[in-house]
C-alpha positions in Angstrom: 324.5 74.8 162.0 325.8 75.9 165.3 328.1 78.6 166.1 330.8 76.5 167.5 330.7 74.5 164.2 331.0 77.3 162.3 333.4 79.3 164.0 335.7 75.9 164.2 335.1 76.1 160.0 336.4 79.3 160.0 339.4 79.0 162.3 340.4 75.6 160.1 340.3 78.0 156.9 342.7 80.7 158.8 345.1 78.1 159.5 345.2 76.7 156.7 346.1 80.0 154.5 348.7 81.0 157.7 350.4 77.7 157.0 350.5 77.7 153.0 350.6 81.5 152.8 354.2 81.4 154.7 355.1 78.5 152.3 353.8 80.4 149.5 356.2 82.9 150.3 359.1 80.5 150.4 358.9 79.2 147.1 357.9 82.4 145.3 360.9 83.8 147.1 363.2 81.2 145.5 361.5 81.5 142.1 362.2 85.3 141.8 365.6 84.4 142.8 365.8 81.7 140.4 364.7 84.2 137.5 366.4 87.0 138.5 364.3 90.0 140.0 364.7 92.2 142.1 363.5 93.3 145.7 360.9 95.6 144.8 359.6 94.2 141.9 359.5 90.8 144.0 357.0 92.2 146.1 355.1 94.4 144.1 353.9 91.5 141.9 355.0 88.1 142.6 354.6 87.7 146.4 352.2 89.8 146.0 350.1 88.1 143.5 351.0 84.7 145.8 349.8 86.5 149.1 346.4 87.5 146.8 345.0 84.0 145.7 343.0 83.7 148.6 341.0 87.2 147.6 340.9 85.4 144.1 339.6 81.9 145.1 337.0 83.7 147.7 336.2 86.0 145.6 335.3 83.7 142.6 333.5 81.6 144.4 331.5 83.9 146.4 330.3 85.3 143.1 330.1 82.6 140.8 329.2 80.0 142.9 327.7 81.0 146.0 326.3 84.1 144.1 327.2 86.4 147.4 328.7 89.8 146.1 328.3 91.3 149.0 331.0 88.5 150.7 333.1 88.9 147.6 333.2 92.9 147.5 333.6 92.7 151.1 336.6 90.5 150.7 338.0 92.6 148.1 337.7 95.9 150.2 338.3 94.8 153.5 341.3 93.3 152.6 342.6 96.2 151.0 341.9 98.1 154.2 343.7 95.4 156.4 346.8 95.1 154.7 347.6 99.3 154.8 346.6 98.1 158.7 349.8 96.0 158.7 352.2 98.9 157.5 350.8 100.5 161.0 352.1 96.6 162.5 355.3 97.1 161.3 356.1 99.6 163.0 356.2 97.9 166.1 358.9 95.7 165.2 361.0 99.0 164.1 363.6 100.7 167.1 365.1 103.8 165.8 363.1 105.3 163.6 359.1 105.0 161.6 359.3 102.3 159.0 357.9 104.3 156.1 361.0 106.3 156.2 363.0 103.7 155.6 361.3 102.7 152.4 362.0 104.6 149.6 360.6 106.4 147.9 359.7 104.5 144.9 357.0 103.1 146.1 354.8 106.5 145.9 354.4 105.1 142.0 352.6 102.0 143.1 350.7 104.2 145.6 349.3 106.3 143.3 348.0 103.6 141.1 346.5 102.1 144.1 344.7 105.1 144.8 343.6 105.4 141.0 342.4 101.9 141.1 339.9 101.9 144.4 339.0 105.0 143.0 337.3 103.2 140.4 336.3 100.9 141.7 334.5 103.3 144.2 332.8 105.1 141.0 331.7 101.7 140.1 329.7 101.3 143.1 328.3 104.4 143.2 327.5 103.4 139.2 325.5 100.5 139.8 323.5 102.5 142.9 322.3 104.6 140.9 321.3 101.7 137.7 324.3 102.8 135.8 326.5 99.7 136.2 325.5 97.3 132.9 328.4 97.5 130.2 326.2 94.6 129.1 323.8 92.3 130.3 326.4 90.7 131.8 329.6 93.0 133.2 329.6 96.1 134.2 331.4 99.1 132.3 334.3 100.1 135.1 335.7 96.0 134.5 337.2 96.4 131.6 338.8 99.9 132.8 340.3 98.3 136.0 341.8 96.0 134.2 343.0 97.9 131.4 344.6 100.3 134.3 345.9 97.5 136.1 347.7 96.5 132.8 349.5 100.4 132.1 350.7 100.3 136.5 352.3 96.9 136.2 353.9 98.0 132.4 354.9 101.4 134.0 356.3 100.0 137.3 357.5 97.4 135.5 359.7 100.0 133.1 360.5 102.1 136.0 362.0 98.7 137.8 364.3 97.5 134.8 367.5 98.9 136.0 366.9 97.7 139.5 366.5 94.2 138.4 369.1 94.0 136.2 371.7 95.1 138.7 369.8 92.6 141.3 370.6 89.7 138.4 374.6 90.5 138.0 375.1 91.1 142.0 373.0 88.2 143.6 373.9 85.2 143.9 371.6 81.8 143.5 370.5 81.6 147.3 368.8 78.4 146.0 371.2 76.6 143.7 370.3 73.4 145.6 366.9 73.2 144.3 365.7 73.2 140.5 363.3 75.5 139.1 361.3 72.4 138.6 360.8 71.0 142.2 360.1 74.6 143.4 357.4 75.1 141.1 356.0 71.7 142.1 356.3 73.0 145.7 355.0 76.3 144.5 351.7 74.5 143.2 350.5 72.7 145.8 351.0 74.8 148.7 349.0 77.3 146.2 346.3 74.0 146.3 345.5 74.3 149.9 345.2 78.5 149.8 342.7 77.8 147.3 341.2 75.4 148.9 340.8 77.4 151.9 339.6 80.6 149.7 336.6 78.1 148.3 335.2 77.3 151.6 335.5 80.3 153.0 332.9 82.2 151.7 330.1 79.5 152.8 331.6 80.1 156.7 331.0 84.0 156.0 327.3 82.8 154.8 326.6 80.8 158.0 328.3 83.1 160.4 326.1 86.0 159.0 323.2 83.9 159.3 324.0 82.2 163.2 325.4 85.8 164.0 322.7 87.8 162.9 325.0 89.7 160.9 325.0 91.6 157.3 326.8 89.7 154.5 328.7 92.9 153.3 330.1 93.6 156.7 331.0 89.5 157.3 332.8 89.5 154.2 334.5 92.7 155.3 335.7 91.3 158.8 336.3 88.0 158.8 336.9 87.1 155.4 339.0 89.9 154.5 340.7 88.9 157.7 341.9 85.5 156.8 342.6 86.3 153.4 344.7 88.9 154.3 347.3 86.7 156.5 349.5 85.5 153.8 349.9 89.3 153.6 350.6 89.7 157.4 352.8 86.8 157.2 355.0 87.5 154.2 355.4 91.4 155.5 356.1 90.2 159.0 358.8 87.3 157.4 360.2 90.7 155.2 361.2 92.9 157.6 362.6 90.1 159.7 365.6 89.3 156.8 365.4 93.9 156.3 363.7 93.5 153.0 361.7 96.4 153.6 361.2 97.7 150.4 359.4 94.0 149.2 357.1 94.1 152.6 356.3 97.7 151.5 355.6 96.5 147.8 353.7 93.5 148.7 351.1 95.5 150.3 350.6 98.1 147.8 351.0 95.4 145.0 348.5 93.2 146.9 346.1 95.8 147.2 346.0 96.9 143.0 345.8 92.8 142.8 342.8 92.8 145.1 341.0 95.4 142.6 341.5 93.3 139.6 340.1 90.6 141.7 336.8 92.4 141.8 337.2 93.3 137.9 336.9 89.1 138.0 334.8 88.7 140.2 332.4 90.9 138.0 333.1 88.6 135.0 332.2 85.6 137.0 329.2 86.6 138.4 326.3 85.3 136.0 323.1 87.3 137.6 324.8 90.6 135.9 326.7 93.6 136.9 327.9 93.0 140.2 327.9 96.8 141.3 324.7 96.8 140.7 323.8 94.1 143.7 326.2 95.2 146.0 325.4 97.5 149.6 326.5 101.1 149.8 328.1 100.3 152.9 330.9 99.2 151.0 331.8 102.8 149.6 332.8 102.9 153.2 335.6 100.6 152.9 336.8 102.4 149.5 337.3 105.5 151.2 339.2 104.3 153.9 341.6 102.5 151.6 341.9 105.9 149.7 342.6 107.9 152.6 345.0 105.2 154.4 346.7 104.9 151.2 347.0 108.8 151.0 348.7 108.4 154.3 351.4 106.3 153.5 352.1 108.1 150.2 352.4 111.4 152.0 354.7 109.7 154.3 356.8 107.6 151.7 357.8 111.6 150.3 358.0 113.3 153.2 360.0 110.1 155.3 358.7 111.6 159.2 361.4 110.3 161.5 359.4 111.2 165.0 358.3 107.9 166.3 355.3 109.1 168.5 355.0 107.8 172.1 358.1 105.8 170.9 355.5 103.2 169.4 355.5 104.1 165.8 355.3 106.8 163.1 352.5 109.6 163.0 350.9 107.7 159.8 350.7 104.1 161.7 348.4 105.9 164.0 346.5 107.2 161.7 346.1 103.7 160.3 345.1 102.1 162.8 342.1 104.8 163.5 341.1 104.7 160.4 340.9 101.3 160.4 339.2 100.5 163.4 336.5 103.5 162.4 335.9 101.7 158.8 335.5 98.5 161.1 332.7 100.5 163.3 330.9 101.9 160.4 331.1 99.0 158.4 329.5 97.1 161.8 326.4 99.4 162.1 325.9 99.7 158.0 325.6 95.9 157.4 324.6 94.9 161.1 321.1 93.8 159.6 320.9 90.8 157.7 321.7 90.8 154.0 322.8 94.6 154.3 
């Protein structure tokens, strides 16, 4: 296997989800418009959950198939990391003022449980480090927590978005009515086929470019498949604040990222060797602390709404987003820059 092979491989996969992600986004669009929810809610769990299937196909695979948990933590984590990255993205493509204060403040809710759920999922790590993972044989005990707290935050921001969507159903008009339900879902479906598709192979590329690169499995599946399962996230957030639906870009990232913990949760059910904390690198309690702090960031921002855009480029809290980033991307380079690390 050469490196121009596999690097071709893995640009065919990133095209692939760029393509169906933004089509993905189309049709889940018109399907929350079709049933009747509002901008918030849109983004928080539908587009999000649309803009999250690669993390889920990768991540499945990776772990049941492949049986790589570093590539599928990675994914998870890296992810999570890159798409608080884009909030620091959209600020470029905001004139007067930092985007975060344009946002409201609502979003702190989904925050929070963000931060509860890496958390966790941080605790789990450290868990199976120390030969503390095993619920069972087969799953470790922080699974069924994540997904029982993943449950409660889509119930409670569910609850808290009620009154939202119900005004969103009497004011809005069908933006689709020449489509059915029908023929979207259909559309729905098989651009969902090729994101899938993409999120199967991908995690075979991370394998071979760890192994022609010389590089660690936890910090491939960090990079470069966090990267490319995080477009349809870039995409979507990008297509958002185009149209000034700032509040669903905003809520697809948060809601993408409390997704991208359950996907670990599933990826710990899937994988058949046993806990999956317990064969995972430490070098990925990197990437859980970064998401934390990033996601403290924005939160702090979301209640305080700073209206200085520094060096007229963006917001102090898309700075700090981007550094932290790039150090998580450093660190993460020189913890798994051995193979297998």
């Amino acid at each position: 296997m050469t490196a121009v092979l596999v690097w071709g491989q893995f640009a065919i996969c990133v095209v692939v989800i760029a393509i169906a992600g933004v089509k993905l986004t189309e049709y889940g669009d018109a399907i929350a418009d079709k049933t009747g929810m509002g901008g918030t809610w849109v983004g928080l769990v539908l587009i999000a959950t649309v803009t999250s299937l690669p993390e889920l196909a990768a991540g499945i695979t990776a772990s049941a198939v492949a049986l790589l948990p570093n590539i599928a933590a990675g994914d998870v984590l890296g992810s999570c990391v890159y798409n608080l990255a884009i909030l620091a993205i959209l600020d470029l493509f905001t004139r007067n003022q930092p985007v975060l204060a344009l946002a409201r403040r609502e979003h702190v809710l989904s925050g929070g449980f963000g931060l509860v759920l890496i958390g966790l999922a941080g605790l789990g790590l450290i868990a199976g480090q120390a030969g503390l993972s095993g619920f069972s044989d087969r799953v470790s005990w922080i699974t069924p927590l994540l997904i029982i707290v993943y449950i409660v935050a889509i119930r409670s921001l569910h609850r808290f978005q009620e009154q939202e969507i119900e005004q969103f159903t009497e004011e809005e008009p069908d933006r689709y009515a020449e489509r059915s339900l029908r023929e979207i879902g259909t559309r729905y479906a098989i651009a969902a086929g090729f994101v899938i598709a993409a999120g199967i192979w991908l995690p075979y590329v991370s394998e071979d470019i760890a192994a022609v690169m010389g590089w660690g499995e936890s910090f491939t599946g960090t990079l470069f498949t966090a990267l490319s399962t995080s477009l349809p996230e870039l995409v979507v957030t990008l297509s958002a604040l185009r149209i000034g639906a700032i509040d669903m870009a905003v809520g697809n990232i948060f809601g993408s990222n409390m997704f991208n913990i359950l996907v670990l949760a599933v990826d710990d059910l899937f994988y058949l060797p046993g806990p999956i904390y317990a064969d995972l690198a430490l070098g990925h309690l990197t990437s859980v602390l970064a998401a934390m702090t990033m996601t403290g960031a924005v939160v702090v921002a979301l209640y305080f709404r700073p209206r200085v855009r520094v060096l007229r480029l963006g917001g102090w809290v898309s700075f700090s987003l981007i550094g932290l980033f790039a150090l998580n991307s450093w660190l993460m380079f020189h913890l798994g820059s051995t193979p297998h690390g």
